[in-house]
LOLUM-332617 format. One record per atom (N, C-alpha, C): residue number from 0; residue in three letters; atom name; x, y, z. Coordinates in nm, 4 decimals. Example, Ala and Ser with C-alpha at 12.3 -4.5 7.8 and 13.67 -1.06 7.14 Angstrom:
BEGIN
<r i="0" aa="ALA" at="N" east="1.3190" north="-0.5690" up="0.7800"/>
<r i="0" aa="ALA" at="CA" east="1.2300" north="-0.4500" up="0.7800"/>
<r i="0" aa="ALA" at="C" east="1.3200" north="-0.3300" up="0.7800"/>
<r i="1" aa="SER" at="N" east="1.2850" north="-0.2250" up="0.7080"/>
<r i="1" aa="SER" at="CA" east="1.3670" north="-0.1060" up="0.7140"/>
<r i="1" aa="SER" at="C" east="1.2900" north="0.0030" up="0.7870"/>
//
This chain:
BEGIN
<r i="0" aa="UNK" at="N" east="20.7111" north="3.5754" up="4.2243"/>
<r i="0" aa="UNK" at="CA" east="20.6405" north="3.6371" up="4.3342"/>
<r i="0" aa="UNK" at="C" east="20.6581" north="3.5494" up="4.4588"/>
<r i="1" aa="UNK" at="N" east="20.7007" north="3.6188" up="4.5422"/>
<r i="1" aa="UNK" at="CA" east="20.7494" north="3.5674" up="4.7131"/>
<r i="1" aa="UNK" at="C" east="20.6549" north="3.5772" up="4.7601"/>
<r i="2" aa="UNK" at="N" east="20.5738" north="3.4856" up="4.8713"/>
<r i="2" aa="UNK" at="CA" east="20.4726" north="3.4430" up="4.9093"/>
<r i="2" aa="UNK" at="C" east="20.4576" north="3.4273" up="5.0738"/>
<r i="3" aa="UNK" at="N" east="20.4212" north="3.4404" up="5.1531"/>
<r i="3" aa="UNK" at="CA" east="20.4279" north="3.4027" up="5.3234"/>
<r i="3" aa="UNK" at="C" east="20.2988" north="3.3976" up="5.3558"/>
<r i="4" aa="UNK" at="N" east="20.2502" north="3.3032" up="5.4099"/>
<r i="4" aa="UNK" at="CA" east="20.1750" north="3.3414" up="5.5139"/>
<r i="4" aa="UNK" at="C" east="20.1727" north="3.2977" up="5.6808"/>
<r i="5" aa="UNK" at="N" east="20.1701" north="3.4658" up="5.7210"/>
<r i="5" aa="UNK" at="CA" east="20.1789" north="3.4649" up="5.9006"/>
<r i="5" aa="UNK" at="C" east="20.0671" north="3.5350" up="5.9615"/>
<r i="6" aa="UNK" at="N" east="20.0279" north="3.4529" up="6.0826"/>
<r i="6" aa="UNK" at="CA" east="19.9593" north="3.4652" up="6.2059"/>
<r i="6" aa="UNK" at="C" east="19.9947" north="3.6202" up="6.2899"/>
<r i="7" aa="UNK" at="N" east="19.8972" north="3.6744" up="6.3078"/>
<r i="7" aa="UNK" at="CA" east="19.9443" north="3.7857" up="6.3086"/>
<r i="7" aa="UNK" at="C" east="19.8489" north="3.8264" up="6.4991"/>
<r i="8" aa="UNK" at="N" east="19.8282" north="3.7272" up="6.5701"/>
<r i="8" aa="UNK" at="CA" east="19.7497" north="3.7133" up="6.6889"/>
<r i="8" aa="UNK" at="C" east="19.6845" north="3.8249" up="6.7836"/>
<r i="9" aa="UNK" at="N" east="19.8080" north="3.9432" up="6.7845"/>
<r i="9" aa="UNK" at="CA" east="19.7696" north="4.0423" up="6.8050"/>
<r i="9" aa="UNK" at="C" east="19.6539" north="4.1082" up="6.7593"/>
<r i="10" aa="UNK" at="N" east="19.6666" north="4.0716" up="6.6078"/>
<r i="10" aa="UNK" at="CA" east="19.5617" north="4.1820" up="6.5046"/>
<r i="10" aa="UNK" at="C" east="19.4484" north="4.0726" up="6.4362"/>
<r i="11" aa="UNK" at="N" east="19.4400" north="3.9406" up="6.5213"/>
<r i="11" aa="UNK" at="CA" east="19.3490" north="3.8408" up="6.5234"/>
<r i="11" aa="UNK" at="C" east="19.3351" north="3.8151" up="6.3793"/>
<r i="12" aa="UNK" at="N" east="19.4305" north="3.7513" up="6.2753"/>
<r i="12" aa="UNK" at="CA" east="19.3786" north="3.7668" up="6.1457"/>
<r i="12" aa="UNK" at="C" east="19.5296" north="3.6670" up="6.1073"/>
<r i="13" aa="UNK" at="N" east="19.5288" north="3.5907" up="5.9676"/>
<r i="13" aa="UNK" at="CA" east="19.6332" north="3.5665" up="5.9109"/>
<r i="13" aa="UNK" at="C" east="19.6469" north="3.7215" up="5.8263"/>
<r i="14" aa="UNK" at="N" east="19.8286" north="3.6617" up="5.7592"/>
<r i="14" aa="UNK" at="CA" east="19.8279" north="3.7941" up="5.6478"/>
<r i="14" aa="UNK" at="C" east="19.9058" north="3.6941" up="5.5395"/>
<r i="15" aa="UNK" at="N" east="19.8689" north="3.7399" up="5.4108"/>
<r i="15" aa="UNK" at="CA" east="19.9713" north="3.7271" up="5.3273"/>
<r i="15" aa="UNK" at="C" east="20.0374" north="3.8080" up="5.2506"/>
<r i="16" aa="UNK" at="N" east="20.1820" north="3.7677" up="5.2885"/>
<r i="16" aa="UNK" at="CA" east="20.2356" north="3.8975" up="5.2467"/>
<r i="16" aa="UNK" at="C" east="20.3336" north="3.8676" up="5.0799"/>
<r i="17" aa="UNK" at="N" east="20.3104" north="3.8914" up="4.9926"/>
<r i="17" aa="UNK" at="CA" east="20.3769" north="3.8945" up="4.8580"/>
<r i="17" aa="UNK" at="C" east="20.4844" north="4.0319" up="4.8380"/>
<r i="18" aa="UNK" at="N" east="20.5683" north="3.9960" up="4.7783"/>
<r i="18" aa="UNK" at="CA" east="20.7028" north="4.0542" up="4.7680"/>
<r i="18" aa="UNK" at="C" east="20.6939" north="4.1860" up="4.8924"/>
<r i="19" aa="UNK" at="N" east="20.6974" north="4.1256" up="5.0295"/>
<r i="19" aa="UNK" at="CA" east="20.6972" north="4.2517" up="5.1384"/>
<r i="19" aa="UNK" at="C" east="20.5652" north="4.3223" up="5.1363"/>
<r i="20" aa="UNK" at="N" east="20.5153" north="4.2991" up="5.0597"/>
<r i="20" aa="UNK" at="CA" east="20.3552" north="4.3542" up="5.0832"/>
<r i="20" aa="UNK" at="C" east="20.2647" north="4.3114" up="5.1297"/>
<r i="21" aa="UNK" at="N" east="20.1917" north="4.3528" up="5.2375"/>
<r i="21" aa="UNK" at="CA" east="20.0398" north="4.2791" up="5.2932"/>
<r i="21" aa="UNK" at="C" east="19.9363" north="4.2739" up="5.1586"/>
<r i="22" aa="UNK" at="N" east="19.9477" north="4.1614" up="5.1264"/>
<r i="22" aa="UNK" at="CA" east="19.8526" north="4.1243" up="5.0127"/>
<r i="22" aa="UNK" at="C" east="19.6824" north="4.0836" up="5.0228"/>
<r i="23" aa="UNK" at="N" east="19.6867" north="4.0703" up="5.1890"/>
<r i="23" aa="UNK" at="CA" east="19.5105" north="4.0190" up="5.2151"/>
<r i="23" aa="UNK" at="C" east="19.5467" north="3.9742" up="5.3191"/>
<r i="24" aa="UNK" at="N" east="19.4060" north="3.9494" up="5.4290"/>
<r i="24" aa="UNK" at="CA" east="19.4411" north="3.8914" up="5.5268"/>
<r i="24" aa="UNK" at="C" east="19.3276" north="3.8047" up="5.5546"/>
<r i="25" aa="UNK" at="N" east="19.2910" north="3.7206" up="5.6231"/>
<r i="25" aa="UNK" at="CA" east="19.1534" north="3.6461" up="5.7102"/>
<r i="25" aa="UNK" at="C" east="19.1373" north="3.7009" up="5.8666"/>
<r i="26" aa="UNK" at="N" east="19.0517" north="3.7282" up="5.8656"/>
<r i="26" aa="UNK" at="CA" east="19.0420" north="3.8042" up="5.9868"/>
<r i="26" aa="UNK" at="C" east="18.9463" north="3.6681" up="6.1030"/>
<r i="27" aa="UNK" at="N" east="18.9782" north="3.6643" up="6.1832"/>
<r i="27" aa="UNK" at="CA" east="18.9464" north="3.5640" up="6.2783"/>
<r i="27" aa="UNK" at="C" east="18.8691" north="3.5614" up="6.4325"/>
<r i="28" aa="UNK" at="N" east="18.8455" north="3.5675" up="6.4865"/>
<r i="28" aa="UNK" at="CA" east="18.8005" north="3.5159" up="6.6268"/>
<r i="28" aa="UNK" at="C" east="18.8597" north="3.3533" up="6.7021"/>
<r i="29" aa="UNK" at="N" east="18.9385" north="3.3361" up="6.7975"/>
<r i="29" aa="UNK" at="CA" east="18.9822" north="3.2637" up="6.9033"/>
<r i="29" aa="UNK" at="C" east="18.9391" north="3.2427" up="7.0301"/>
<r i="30" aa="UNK" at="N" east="18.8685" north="3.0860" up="7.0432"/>
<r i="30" aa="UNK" at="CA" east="18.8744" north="3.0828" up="7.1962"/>
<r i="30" aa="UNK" at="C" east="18.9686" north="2.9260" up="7.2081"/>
<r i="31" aa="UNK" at="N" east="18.9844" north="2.8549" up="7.3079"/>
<r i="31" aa="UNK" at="CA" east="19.0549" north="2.7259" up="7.3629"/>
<r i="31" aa="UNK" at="C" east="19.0728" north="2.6628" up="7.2584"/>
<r i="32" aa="UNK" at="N" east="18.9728" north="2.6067" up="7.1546"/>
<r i="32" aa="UNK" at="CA" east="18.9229" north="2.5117" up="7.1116"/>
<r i="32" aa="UNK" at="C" east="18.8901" north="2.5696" up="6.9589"/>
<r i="33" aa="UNK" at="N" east="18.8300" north="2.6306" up="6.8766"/>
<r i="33" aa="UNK" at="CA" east="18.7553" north="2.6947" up="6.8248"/>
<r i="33" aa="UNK" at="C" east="18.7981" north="2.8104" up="6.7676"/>
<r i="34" aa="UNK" at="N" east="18.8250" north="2.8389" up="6.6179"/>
<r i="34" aa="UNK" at="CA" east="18.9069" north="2.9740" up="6.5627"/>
<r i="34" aa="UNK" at="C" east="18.7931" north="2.9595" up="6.4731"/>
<r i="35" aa="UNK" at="N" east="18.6940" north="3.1286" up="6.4530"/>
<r i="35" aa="UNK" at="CA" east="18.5995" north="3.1300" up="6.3877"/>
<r i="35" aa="UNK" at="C" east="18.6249" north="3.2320" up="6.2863"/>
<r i="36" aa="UNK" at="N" east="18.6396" north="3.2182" up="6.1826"/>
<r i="36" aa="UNK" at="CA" east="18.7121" north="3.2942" up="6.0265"/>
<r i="36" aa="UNK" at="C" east="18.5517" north="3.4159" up="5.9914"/>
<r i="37" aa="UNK" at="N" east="18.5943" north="3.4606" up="6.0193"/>
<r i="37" aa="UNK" at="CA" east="18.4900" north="3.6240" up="5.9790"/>
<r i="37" aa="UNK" at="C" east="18.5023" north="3.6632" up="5.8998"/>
<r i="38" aa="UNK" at="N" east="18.6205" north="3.7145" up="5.8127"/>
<r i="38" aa="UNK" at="CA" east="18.5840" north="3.7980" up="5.6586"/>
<r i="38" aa="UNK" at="C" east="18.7658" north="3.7462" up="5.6580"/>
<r i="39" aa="UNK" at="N" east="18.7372" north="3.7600" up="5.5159"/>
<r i="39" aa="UNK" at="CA" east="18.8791" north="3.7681" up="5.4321"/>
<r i="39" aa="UNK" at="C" east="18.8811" north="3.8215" up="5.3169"/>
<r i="40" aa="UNK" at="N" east="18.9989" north="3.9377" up="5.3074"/>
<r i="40" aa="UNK" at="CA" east="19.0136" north="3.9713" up="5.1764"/>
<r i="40" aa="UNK" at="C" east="19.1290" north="4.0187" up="5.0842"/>
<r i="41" aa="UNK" at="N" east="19.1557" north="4.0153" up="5.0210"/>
<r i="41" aa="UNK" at="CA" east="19.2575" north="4.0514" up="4.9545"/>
<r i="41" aa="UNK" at="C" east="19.2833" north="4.1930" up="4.8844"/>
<r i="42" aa="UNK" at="N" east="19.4082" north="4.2102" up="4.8431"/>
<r i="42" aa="UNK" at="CA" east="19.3438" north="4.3510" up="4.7911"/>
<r i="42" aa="UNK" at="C" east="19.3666" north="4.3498" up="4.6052"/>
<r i="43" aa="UNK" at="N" east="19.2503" north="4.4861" up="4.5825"/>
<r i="43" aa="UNK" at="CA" east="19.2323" north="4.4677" up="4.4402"/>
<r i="43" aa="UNK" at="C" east="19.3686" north="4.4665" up="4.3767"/>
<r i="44" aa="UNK" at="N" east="19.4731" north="4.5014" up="4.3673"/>
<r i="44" aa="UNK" at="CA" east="19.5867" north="4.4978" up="4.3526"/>
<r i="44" aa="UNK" at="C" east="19.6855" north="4.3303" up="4.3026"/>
<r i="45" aa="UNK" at="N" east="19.6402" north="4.2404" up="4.3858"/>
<r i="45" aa="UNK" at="CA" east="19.6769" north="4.1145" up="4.4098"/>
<r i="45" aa="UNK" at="C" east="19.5798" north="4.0307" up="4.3791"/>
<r i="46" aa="UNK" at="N" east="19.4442" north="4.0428" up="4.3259"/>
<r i="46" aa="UNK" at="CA" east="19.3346" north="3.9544" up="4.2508"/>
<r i="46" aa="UNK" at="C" east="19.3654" north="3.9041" up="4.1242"/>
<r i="47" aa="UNK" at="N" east="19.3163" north="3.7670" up="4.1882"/>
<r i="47" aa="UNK" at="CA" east="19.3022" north="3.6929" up="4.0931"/>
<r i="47" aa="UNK" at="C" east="19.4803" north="3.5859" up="4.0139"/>
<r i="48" aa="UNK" at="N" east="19.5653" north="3.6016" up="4.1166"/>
<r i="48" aa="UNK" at="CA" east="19.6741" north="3.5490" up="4.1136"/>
<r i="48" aa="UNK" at="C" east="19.6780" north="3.4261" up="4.2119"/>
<r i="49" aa="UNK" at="N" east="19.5636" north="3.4061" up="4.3237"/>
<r i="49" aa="UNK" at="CA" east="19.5238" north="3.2745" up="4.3510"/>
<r i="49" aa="UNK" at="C" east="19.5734" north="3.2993" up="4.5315"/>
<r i="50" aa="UNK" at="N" east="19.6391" north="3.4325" up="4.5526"/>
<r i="50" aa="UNK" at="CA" east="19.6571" north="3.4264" up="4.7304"/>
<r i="50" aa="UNK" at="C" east="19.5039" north="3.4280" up="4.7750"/>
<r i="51" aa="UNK" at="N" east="19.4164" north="3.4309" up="4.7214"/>
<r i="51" aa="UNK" at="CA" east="19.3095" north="3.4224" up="4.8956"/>
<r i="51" aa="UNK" at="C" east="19.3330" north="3.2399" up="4.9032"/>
<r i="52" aa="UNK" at="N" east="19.3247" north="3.1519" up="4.7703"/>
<r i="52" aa="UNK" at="CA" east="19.3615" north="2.9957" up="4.8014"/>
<r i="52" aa="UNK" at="C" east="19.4569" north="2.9795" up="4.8853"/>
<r i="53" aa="UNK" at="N" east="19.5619" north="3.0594" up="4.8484"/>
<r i="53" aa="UNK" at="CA" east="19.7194" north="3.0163" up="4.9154"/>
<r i="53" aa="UNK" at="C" east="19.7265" north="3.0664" up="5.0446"/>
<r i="54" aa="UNK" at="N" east="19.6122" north="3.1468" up="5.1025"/>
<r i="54" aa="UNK" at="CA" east="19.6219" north="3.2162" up="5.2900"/>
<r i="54" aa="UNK" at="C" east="19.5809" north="3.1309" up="5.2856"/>
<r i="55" aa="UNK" at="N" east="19.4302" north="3.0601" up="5.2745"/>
<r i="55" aa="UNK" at="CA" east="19.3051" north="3.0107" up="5.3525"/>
<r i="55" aa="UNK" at="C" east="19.3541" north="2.8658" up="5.3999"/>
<r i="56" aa="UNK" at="N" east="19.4321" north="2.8305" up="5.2812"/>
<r i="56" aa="UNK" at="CA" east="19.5403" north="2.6818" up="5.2739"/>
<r i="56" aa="UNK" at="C" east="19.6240" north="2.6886" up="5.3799"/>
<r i="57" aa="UNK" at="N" east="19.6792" north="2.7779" up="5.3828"/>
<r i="57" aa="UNK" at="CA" east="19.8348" north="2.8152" up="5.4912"/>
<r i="57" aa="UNK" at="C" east="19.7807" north="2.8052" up="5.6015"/>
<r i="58" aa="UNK" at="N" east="19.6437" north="2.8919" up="5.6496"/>
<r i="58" aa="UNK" at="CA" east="19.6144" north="2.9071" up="5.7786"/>
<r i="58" aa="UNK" at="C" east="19.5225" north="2.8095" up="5.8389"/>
<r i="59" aa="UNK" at="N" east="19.4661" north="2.7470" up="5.7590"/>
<r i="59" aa="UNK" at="CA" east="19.3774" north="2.6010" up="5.7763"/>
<r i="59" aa="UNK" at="C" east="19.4985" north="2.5045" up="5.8280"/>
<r i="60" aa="UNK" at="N" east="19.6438" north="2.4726" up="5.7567"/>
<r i="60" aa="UNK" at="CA" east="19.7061" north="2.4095" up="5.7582"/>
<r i="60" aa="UNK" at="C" east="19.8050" north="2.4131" up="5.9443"/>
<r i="61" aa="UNK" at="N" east="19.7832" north="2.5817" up="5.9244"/>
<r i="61" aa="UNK" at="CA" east="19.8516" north="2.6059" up="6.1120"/>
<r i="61" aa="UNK" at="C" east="19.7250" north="2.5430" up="6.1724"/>
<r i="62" aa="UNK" at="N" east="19.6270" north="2.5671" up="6.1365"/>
<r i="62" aa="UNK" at="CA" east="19.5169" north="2.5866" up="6.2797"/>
<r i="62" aa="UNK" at="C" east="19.5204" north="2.4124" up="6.2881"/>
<r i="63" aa="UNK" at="N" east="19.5178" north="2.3543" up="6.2068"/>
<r i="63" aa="UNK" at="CA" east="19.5156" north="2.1821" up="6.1775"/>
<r i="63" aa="UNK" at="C" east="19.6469" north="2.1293" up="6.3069"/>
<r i="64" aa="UNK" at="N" east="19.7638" north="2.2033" up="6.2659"/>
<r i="64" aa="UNK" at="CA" east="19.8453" north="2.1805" up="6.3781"/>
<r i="64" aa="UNK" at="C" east="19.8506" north="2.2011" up="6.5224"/>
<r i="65" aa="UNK" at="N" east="19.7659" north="2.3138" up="6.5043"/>
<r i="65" aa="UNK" at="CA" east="19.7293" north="2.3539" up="6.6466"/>
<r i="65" aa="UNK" at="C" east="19.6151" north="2.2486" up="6.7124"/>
<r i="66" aa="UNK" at="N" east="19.5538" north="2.1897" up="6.6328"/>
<r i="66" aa="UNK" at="CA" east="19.3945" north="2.0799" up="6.6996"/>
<r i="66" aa="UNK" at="C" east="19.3198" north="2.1844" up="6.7085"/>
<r i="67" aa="UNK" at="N" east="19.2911" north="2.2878" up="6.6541"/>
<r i="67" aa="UNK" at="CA" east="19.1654" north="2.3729" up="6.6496"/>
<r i="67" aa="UNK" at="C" east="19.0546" north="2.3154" up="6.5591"/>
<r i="68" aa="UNK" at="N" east="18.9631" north="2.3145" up="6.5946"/>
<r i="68" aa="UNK" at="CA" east="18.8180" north="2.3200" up="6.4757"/>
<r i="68" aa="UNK" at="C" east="18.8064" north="2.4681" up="6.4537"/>
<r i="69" aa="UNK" at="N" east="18.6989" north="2.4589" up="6.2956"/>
<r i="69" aa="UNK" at="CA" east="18.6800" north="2.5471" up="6.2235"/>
<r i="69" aa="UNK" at="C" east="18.5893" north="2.5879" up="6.2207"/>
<r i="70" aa="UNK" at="N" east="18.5061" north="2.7031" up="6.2459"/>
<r i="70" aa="UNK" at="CA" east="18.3965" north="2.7781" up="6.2015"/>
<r i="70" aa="UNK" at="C" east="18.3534" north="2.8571" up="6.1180"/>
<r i="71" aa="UNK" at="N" east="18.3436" north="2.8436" up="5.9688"/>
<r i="71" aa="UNK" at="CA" east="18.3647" north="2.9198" up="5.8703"/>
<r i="71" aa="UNK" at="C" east="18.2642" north="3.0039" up="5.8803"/>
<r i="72" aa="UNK" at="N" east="18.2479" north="3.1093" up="5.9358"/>
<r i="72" aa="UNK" at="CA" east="18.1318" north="3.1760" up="5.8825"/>
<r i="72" aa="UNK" at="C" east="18.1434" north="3.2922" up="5.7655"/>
<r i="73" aa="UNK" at="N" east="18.2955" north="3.3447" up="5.7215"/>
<r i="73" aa="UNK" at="CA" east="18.3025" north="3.3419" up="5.5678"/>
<r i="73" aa="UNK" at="C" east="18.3202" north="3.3380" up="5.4755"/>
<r i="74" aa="UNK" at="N" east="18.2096" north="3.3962" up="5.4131"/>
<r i="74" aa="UNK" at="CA" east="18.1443" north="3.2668" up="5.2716"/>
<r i="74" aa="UNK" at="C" east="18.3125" north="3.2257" up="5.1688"/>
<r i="75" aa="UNK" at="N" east="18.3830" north="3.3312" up="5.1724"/>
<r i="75" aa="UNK" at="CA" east="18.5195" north="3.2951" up="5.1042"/>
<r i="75" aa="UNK" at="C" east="18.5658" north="3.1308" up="5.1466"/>
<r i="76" aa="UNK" at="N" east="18.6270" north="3.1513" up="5.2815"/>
<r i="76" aa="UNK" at="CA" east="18.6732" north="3.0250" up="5.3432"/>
<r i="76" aa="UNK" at="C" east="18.6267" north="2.9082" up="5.3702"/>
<r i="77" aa="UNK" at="N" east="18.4657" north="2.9585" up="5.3714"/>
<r i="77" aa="UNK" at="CA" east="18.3575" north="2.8176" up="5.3667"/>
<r i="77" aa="UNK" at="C" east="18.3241" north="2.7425" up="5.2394"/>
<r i="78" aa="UNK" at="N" east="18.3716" north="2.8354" up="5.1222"/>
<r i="78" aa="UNK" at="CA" east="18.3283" north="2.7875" up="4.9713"/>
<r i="78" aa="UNK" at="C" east="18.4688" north="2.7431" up="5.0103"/>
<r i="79" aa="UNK" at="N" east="18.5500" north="2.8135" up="5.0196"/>
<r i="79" aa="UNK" at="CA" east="18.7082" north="2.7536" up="4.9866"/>
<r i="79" aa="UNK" at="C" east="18.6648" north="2.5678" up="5.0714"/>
<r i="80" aa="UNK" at="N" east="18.6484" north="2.5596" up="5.1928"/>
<r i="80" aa="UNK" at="CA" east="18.6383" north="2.4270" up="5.2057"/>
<r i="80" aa="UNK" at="C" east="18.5705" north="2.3672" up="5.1759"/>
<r i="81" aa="UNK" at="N" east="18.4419" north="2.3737" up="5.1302"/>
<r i="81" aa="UNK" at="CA" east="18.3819" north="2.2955" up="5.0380"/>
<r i="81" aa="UNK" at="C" east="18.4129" north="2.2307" up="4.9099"/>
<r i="82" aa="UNK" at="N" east="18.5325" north="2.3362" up="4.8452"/>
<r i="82" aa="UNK" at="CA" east="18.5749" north="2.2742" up="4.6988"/>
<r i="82" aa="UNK" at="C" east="18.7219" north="2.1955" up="4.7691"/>
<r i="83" aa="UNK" at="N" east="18.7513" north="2.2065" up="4.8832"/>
<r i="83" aa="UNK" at="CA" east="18.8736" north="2.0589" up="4.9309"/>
<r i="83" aa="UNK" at="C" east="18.8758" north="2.0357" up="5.0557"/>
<r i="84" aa="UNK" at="N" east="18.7839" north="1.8532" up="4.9837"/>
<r i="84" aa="UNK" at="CA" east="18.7598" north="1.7709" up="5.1221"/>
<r i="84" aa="UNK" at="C" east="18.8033" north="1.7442" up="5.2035"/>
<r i="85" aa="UNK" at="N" east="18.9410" north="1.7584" up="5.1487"/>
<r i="85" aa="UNK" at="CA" east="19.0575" north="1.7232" up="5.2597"/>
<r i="85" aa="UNK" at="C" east="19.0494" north="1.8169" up="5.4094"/>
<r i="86" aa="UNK" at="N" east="19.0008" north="1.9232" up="5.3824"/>
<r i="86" aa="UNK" at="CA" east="19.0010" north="1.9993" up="5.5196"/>
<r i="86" aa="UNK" at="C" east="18.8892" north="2.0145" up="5.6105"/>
<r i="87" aa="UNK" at="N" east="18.7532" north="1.9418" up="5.5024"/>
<r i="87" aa="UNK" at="CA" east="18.6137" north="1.9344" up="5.5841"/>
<r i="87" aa="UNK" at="C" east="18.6447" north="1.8986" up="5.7364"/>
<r i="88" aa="UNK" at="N" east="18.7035" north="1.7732" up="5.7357"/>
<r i="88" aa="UNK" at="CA" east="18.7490" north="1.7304" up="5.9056"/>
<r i="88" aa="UNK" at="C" east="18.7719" north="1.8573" up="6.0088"/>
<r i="89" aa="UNK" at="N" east="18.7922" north="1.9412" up="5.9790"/>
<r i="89" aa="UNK" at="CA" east="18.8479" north="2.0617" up="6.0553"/>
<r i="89" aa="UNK" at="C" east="18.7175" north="2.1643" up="6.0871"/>
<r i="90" aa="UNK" at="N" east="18.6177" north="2.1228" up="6.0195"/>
<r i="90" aa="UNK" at="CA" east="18.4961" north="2.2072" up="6.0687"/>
<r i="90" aa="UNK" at="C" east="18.4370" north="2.1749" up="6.1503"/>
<r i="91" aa="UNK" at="N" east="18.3809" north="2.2892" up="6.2560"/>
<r i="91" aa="UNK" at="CA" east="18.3171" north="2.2601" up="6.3636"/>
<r i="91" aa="UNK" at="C" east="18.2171" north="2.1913" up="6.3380"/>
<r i="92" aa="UNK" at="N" east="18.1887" north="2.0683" up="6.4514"/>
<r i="92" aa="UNK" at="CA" east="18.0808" north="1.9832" up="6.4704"/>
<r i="92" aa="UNK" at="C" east="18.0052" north="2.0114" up="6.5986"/>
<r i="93" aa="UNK" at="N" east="17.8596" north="2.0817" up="6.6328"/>
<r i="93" aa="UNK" at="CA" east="17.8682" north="2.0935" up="6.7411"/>
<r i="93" aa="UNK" at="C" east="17.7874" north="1.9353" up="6.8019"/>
<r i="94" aa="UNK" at="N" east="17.8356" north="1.9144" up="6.9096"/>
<r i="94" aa="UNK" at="CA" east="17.8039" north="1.7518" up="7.0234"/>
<r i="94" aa="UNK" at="C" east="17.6410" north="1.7430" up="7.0308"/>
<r i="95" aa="UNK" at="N" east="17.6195" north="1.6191" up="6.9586"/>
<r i="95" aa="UNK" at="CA" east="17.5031" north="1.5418" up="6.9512"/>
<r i="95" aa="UNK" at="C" east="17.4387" north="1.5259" up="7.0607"/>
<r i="96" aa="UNK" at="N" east="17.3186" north="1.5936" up="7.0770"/>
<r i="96" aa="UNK" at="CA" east="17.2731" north="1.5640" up="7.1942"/>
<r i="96" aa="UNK" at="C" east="17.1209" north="1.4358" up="7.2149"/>
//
């Protein structure tokens, strides 16, 4: 099984696409600074073969390149970073006042 995942900016969302098929996507919000993850899902079709790990990974991994922080608000992508620490750094902190 062939695997991609692409930024899709127009339609504000990653996708992953398995053998040519849109397999799920994360749907997003963008401003300067700040990419806030709203729903993600996959479809029943493609469960349970491990792509919502392999988007949330892929697109954490662009936005990391880009210097964006993270706003998980969902619960998919926010459990997803909770079970790897490695990407906590990437969540929004808002400034100590």
């Amino acid at each position: 099984m062939a695997t991609e995942v692409v930024n899709r900016p127009d339609e504000r969302r990653y996708e992953i696409i398995s053998d040519g098929e849109v397999a799920g996507y994360a749907e997003y919000i963008l401003t300067n600074d700040l990419i806030t993850f709203t729903h993600t899902e996959i479809d029943p079709a493609f469960e349970g073969k491990g792509l919502g790990g392999t988007l949330v990974r892929e697109a954490l991994d662009d936005v990391r390149g880009r210097g964006l922080a993270v706003l998980p608000l969902c619960p998919f992508v926010k459990g997803w970073i909770e079970r790897h620490p490695d990407y906590v750094d990437l969540v929004y902190r808002s400034p100590k006042e």
